[in-house]
mmCIF file of the N, C-alpha and C atoms, coordinates in Angstrom:
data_MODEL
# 
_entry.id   MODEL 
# 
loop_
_atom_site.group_PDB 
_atom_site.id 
_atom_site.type_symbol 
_atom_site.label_atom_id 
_atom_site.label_alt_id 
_atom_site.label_comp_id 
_atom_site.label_asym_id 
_atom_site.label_entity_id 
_atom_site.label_seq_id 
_atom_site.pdbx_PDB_ins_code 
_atom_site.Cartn_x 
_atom_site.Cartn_y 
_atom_site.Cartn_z 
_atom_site.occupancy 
_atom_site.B_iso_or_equiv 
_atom_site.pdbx_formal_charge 
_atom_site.auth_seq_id 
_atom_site.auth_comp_id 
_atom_site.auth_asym_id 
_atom_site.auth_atom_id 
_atom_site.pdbx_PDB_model_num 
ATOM 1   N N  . UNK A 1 1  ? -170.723 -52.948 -149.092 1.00 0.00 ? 1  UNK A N  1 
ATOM 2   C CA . UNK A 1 1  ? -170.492 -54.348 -149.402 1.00 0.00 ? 1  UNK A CA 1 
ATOM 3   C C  . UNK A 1 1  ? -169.663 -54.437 -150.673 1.00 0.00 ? 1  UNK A C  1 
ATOM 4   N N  . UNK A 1 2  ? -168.888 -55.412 -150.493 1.00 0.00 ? 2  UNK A N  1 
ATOM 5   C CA . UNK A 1 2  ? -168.204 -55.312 -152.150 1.00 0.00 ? 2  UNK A CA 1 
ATOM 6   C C  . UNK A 1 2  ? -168.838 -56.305 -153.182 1.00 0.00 ? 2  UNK A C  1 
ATOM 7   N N  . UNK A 1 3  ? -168.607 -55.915 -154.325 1.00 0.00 ? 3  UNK A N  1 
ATOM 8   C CA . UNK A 1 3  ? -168.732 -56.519 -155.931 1.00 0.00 ? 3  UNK A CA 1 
ATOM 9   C C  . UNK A 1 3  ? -168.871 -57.903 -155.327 1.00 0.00 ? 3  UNK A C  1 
ATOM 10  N N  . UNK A 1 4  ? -167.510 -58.701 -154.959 1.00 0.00 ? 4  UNK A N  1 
ATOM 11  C CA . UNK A 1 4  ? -167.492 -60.403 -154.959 1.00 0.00 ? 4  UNK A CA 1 
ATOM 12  C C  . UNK A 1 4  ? -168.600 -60.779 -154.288 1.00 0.00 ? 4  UNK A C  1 
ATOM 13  N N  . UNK A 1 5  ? -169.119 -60.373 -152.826 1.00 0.00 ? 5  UNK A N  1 
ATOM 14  C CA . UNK A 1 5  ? -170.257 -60.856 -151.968 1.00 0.00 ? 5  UNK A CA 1 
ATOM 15  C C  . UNK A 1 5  ? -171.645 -60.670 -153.195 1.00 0.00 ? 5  UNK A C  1 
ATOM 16  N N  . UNK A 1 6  ? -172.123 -59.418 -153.106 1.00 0.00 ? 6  UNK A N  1 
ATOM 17  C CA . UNK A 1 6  ? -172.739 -59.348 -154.064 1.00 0.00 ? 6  UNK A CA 1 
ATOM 18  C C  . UNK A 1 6  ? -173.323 -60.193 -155.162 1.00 0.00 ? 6  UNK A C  1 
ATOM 19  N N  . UNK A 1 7  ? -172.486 -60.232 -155.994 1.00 0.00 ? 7  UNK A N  1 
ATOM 20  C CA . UNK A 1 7  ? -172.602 -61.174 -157.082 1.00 0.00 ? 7  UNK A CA 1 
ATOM 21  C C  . UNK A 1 7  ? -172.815 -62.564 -156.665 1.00 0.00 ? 7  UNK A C  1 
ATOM 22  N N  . UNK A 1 8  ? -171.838 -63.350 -155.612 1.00 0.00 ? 8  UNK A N  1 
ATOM 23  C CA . UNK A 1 8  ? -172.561 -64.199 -155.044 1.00 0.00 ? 8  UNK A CA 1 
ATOM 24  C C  . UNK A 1 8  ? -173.991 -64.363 -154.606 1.00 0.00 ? 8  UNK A C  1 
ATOM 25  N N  . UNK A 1 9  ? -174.076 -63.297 -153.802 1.00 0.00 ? 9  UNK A N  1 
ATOM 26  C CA . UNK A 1 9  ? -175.696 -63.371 -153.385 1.00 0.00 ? 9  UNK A CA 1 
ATOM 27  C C  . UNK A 1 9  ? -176.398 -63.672 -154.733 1.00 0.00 ? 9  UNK A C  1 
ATOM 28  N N  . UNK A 1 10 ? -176.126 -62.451 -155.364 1.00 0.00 ? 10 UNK A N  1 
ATOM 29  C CA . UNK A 1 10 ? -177.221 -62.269 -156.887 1.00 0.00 ? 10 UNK A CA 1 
ATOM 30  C C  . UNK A 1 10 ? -177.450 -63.623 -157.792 1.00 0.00 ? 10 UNK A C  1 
ATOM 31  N N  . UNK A 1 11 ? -176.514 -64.525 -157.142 1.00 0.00 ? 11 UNK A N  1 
ATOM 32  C CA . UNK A 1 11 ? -176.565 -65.421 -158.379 1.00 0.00 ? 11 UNK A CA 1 
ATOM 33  C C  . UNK A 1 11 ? -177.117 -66.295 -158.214 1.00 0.00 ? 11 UNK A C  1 
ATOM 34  N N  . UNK A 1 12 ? -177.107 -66.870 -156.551 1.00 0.00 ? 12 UNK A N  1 
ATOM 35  C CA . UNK A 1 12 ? -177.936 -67.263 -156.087 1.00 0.00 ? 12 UNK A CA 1 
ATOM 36  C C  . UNK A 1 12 ? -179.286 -67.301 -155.751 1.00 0.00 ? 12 UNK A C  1 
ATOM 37  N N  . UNK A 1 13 ? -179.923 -66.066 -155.394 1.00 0.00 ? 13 UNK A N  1 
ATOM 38  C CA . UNK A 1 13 ? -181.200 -65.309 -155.418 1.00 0.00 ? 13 UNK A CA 1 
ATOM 39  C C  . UNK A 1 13 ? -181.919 -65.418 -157.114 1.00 0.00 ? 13 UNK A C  1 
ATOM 40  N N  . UNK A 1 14 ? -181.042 -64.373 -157.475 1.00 0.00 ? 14 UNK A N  1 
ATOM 41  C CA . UNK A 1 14 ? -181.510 -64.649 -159.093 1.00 0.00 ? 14 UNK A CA 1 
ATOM 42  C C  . UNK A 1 14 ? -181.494 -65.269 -160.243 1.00 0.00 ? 14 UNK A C  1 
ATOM 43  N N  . UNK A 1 15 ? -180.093 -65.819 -159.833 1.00 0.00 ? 15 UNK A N  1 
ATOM 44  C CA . UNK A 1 15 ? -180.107 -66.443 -160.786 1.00 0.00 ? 15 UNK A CA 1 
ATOM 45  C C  . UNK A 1 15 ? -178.770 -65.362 -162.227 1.00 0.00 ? 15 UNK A C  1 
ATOM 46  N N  . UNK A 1 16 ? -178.358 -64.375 -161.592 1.00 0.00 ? 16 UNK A N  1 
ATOM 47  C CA . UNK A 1 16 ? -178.175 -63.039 -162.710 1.00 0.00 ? 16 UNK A CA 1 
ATOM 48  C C  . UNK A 1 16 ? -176.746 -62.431 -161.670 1.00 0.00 ? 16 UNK A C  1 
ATOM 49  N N  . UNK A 1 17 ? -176.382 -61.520 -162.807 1.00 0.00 ? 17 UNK A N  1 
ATOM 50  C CA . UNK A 1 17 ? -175.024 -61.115 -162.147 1.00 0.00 ? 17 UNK A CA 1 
ATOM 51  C C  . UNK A 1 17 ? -174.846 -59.692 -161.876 1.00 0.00 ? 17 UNK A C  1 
ATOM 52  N N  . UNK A 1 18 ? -174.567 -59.435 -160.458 1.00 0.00 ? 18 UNK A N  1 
ATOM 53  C CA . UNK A 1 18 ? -174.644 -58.766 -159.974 1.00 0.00 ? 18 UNK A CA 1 
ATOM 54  C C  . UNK A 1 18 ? -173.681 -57.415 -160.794 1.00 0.00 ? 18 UNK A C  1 
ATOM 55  N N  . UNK A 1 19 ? -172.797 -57.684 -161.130 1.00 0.00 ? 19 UNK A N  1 
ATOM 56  C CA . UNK A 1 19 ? -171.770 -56.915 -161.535 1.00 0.00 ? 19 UNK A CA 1 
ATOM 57  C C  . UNK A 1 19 ? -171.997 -56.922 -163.400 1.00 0.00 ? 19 UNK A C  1 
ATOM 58  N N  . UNK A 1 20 ? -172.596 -57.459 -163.691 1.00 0.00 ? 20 UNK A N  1 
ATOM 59  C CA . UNK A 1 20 ? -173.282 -57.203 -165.521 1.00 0.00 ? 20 UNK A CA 1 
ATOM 60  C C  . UNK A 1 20 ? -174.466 -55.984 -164.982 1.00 0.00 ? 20 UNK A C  1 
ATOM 61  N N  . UNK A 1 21 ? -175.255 -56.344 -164.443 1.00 0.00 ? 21 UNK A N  1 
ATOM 62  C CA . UNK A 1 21 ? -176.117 -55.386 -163.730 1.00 0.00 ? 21 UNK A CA 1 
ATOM 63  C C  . UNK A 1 21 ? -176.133 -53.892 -163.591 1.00 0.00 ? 21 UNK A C  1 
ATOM 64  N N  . UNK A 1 22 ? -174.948 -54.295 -163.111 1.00 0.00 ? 22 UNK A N  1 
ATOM 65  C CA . UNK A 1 22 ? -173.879 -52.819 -162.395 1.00 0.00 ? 22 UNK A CA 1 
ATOM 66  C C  . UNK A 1 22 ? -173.620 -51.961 -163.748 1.00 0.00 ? 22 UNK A C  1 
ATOM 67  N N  . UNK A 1 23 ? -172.534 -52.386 -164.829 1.00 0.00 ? 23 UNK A N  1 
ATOM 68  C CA . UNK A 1 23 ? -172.339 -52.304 -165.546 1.00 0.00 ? 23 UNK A CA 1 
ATOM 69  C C  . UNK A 1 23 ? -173.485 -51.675 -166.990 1.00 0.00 ? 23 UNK A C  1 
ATOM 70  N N  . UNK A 1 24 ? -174.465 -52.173 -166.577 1.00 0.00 ? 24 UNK A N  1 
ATOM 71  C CA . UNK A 1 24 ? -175.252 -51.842 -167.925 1.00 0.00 ? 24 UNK A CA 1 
ATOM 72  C C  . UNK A 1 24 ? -176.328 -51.335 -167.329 1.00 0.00 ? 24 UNK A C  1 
ATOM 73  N N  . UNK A 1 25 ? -176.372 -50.816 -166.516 1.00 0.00 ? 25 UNK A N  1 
ATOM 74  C CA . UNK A 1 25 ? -177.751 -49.959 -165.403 1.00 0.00 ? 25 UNK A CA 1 
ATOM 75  C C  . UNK A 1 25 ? -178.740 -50.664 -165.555 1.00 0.00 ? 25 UNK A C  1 
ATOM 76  N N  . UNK A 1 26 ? -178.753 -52.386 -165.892 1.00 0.00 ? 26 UNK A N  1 
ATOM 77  C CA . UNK A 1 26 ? -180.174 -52.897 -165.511 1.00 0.00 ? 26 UNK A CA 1 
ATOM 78  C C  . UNK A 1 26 ? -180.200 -53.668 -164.137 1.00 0.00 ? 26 UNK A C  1 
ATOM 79  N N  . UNK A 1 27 ? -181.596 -54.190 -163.976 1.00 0.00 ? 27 UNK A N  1 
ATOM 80  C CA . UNK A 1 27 ? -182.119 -55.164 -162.976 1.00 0.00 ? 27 UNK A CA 1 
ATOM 81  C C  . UNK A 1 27 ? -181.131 -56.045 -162.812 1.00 0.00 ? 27 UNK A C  1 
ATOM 82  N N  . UNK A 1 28 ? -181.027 -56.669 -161.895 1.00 0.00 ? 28 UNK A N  1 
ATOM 83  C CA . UNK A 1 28 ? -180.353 -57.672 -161.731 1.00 0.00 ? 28 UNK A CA 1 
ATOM 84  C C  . UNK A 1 28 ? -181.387 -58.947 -161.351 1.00 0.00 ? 28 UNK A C  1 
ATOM 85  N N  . UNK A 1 29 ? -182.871 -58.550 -161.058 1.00 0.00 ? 29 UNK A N  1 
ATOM 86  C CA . UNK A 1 29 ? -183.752 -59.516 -160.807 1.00 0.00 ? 29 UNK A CA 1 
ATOM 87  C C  . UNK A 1 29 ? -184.530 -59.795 -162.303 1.00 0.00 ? 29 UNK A C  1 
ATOM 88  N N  . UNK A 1 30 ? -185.165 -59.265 -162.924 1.00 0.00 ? 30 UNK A N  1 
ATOM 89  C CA . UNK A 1 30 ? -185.308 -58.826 -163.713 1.00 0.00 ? 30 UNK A CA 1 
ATOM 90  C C  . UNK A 1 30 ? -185.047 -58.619 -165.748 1.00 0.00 ? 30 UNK A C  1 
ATOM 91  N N  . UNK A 1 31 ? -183.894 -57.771 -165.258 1.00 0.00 ? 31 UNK A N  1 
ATOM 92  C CA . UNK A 1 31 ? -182.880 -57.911 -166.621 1.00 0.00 ? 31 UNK A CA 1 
ATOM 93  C C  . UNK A 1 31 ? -183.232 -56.208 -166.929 1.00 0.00 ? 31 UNK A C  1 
ATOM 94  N N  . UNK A 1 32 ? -184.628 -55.588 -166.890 1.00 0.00 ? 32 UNK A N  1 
ATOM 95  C CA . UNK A 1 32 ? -185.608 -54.398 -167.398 1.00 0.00 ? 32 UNK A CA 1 
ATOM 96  C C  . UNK A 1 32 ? -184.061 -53.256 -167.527 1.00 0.00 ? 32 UNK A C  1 
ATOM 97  N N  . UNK A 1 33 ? -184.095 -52.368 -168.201 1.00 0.00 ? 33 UNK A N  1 
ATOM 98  C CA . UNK A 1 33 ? -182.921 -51.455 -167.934 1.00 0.00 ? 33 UNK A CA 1 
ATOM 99  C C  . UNK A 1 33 ? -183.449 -50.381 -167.176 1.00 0.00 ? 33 UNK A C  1 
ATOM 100 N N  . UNK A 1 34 ? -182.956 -49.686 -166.495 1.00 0.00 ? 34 UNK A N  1 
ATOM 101 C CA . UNK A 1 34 ? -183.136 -49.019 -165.443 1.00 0.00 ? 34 UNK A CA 1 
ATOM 102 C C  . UNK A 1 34 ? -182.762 -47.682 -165.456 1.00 0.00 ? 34 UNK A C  1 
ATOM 103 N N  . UNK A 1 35 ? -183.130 -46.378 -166.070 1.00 0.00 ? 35 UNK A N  1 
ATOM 104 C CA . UNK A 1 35 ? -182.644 -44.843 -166.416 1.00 0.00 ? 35 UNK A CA 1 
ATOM 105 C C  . UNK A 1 35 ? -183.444 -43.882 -165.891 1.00 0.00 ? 35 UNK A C  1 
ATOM 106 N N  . UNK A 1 36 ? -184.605 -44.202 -164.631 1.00 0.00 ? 36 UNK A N  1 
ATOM 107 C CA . UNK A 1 36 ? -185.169 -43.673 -163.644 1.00 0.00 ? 36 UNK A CA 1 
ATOM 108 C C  . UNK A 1 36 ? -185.746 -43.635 -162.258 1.00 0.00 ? 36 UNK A C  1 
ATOM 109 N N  . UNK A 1 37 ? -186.135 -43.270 -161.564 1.00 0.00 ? 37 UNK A N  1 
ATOM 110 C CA . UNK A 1 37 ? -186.432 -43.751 -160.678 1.00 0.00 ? 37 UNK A CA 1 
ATOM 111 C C  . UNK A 1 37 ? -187.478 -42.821 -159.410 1.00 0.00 ? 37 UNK A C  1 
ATOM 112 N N  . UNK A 1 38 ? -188.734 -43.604 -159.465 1.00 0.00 ? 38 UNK A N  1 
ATOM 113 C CA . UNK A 1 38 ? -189.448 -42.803 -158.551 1.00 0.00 ? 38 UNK A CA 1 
ATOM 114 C C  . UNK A 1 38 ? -189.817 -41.662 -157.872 1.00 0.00 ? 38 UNK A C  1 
ATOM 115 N N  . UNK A 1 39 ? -188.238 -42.610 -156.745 1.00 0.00 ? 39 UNK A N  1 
ATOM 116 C CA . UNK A 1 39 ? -188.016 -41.336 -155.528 1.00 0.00 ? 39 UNK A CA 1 
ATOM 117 C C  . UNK A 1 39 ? -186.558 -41.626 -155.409 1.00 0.00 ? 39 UNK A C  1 
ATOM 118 N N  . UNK A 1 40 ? -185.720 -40.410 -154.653 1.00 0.00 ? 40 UNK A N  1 
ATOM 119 C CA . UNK A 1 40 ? -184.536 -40.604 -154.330 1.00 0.00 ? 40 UNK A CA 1 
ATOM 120 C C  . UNK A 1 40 ? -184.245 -41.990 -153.487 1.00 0.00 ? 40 UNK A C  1 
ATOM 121 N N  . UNK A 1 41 ? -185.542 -42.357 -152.830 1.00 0.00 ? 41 UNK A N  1 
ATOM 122 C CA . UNK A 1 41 ? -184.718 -43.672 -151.655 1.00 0.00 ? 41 UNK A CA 1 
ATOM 123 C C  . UNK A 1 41 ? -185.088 -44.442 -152.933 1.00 0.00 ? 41 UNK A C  1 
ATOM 124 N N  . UNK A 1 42 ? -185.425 -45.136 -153.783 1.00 0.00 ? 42 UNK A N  1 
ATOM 125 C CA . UNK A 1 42 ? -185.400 -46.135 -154.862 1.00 0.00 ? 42 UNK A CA 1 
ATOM 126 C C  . UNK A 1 42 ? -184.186 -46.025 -155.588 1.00 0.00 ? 42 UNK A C  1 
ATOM 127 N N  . UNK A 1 43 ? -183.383 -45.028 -155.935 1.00 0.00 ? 43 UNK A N  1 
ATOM 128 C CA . UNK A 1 43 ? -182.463 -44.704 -156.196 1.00 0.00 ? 43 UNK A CA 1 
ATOM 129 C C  . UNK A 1 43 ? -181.375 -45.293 -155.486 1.00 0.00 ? 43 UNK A C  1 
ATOM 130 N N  . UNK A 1 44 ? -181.330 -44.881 -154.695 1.00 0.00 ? 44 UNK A N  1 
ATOM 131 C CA . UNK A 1 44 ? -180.250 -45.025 -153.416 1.00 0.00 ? 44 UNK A CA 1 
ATOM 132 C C  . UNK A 1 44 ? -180.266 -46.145 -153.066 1.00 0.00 ? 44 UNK A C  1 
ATOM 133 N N  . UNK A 1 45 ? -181.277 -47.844 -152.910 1.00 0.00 ? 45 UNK A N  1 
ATOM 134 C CA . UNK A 1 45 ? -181.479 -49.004 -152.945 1.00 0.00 ? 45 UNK A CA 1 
ATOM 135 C C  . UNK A 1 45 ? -180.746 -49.566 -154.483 1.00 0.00 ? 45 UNK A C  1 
ATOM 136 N N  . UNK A 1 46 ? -181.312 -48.734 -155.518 1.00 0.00 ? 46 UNK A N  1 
ATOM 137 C CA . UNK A 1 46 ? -180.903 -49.300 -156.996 1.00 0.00 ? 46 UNK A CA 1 
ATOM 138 C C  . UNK A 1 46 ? -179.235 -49.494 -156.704 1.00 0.00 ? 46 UNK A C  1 
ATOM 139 N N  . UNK A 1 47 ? -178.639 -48.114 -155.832 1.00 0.00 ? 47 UNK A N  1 
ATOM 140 C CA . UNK A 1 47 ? -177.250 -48.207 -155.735 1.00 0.00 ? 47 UNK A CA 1 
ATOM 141 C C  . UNK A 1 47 ? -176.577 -49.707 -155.174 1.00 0.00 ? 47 UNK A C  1 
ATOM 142 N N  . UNK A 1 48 ? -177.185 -50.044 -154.254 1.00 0.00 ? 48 UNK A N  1 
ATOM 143 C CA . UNK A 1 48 ? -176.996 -50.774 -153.264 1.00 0.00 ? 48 UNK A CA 1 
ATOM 144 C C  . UNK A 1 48 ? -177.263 -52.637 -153.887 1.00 0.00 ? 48 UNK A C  1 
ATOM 145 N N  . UNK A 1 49 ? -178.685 -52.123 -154.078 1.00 0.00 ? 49 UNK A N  1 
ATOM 146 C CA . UNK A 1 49 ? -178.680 -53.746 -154.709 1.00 0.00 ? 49 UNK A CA 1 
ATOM 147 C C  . UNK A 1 49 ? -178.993 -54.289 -156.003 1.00 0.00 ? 49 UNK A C  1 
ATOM 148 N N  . UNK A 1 50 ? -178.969 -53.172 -157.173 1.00 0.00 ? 50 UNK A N  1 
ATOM 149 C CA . UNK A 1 50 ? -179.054 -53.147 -158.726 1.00 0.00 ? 50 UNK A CA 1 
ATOM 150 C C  . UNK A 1 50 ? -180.941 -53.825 -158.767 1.00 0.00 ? 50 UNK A C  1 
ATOM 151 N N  . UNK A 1 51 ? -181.419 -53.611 -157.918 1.00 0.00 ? 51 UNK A N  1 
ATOM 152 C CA . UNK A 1 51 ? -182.813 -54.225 -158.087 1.00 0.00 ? 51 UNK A CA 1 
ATOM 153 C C  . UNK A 1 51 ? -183.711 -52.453 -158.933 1.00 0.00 ? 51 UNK A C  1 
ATOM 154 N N  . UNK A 1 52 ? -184.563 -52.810 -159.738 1.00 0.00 ? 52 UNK A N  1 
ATOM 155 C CA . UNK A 1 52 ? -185.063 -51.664 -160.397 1.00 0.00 ? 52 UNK A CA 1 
ATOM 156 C C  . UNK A 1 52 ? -186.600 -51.703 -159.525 1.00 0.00 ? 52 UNK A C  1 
ATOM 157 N N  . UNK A 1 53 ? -187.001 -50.400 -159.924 1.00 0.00 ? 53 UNK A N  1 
ATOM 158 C CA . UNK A 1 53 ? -187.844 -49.818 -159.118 1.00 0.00 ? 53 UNK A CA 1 
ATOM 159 C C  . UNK A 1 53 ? -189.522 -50.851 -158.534 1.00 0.00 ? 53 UNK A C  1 
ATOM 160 N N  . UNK A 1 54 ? -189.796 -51.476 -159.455 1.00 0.00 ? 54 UNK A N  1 
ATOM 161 C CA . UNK A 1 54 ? -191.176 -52.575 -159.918 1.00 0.00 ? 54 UNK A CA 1 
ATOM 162 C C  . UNK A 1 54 ? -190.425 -53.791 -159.007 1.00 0.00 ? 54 UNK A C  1 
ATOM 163 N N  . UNK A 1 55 ? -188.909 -54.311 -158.743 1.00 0.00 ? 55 UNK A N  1 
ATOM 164 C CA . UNK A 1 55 ? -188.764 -55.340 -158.061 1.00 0.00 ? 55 UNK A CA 1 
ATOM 165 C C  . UNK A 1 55 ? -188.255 -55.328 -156.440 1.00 0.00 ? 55 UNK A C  1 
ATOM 166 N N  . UNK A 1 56 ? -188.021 -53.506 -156.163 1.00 0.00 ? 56 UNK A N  1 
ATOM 167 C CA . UNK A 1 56 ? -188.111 -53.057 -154.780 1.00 0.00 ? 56 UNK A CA 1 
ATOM 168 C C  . UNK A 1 56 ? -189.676 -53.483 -154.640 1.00 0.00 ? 56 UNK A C  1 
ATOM 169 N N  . UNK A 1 57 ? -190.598 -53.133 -155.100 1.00 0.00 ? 57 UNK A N  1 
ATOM 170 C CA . UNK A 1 57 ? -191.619 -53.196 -154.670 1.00 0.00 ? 57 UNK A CA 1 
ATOM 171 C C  . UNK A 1 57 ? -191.956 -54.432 -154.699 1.00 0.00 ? 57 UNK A C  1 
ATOM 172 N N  . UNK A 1 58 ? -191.656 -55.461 -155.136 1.00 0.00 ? 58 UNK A N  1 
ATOM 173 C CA . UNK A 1 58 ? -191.909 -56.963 -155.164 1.00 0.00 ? 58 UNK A CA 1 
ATOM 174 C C  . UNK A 1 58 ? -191.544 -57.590 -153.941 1.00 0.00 ? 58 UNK A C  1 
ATOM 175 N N  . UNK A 1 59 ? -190.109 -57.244 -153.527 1.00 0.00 ? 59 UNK A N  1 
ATOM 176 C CA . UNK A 1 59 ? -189.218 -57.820 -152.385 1.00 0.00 ? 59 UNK A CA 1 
ATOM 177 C C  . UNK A 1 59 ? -189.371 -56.846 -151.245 1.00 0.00 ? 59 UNK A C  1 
ATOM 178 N N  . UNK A 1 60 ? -189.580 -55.897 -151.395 1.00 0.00 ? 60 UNK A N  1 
ATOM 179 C CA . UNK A 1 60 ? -189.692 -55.158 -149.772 1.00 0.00 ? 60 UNK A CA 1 
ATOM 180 C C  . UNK A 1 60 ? -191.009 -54.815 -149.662 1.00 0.00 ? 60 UNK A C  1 
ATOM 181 N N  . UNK A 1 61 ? -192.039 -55.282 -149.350 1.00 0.00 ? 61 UNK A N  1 
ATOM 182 C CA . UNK A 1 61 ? -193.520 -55.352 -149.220 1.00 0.00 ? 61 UNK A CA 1 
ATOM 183 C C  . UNK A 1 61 ? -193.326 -54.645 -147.742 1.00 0.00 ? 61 UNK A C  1 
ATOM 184 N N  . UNK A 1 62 ? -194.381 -54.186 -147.505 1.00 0.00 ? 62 UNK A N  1 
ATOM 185 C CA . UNK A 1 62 ? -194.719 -53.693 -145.687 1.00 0.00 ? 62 UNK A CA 1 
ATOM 186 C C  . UNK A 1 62 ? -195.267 -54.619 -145.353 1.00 0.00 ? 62 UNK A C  1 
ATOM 187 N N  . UNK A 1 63 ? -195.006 -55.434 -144.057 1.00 0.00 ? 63 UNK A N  1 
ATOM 188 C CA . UNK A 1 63 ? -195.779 -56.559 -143.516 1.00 0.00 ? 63 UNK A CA 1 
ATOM 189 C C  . UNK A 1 63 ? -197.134 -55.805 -142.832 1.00 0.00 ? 63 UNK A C  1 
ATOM 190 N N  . UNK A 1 64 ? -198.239 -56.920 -143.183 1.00 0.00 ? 64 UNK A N  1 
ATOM 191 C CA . UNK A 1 64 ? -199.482 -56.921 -142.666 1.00 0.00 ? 64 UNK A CA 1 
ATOM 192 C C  . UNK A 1 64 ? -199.445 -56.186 -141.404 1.00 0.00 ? 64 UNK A C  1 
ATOM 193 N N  . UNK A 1 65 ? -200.572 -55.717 -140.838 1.00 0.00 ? 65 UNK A N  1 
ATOM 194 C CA . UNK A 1 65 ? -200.766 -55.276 -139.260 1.00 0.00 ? 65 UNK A CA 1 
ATOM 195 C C  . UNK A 1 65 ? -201.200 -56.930 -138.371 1.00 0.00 ? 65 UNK A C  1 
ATOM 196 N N  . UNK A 1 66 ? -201.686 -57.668 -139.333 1.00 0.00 ? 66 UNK A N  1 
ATOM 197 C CA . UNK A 1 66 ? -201.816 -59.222 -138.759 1.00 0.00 ? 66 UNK A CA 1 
ATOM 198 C C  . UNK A 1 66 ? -200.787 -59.767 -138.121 1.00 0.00 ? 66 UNK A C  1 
ATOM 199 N N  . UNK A 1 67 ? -199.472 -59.038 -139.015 1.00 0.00 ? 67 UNK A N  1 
ATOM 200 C CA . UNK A 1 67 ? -198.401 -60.059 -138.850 1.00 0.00 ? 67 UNK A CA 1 
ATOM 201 C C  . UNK A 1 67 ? -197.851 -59.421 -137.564 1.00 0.00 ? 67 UNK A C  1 
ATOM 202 N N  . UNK A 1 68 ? -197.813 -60.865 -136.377 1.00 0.00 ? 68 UNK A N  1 
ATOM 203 C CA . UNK A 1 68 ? -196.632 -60.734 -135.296 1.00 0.00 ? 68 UNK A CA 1 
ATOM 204 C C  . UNK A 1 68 ? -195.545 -61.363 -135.390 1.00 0.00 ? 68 UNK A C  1 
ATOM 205 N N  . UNK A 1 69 ? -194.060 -60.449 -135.205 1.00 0.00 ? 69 UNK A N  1 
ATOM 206 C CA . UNK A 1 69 ? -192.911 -61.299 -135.127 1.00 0.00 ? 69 UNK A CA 1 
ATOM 207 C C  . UNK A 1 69 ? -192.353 -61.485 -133.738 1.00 0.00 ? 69 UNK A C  1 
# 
């Protein structure tokens, strides 16, 4: 995906800029600075959507066994 979409999304969602984010290895949900990470797939998400490790886990929850879609 490129920078422009991105940052759109981010700014919308968060409120924060996707590409300051980028730039200074922090959160983009957040703000927290970001110089580790878990596991390699938290990593590899951080690449993707500048979200730090505490706000993957906020936004990508495992849905319930309750839940039918």
């Amino acid at each position: 995906m490129n920078d422009n979409f991105m940052e759109q999304e981010a700014q919308k969602a968060f409120g924060n800029s996707f590409v300051e984010a980028k730039d200074t290895n922090t959160c983009v949900r957040c703000g927290k600075s970001v110089t580790e990470h878990k596991t390699t797939l938290y990593a590899r998400e951080y690449e993707i959507s500048r979200l730090c490790d505490e706000c993957q886990d906020h936004i990508f929850v495992e849905p319930d066994d309750d839940c039918s879609l």
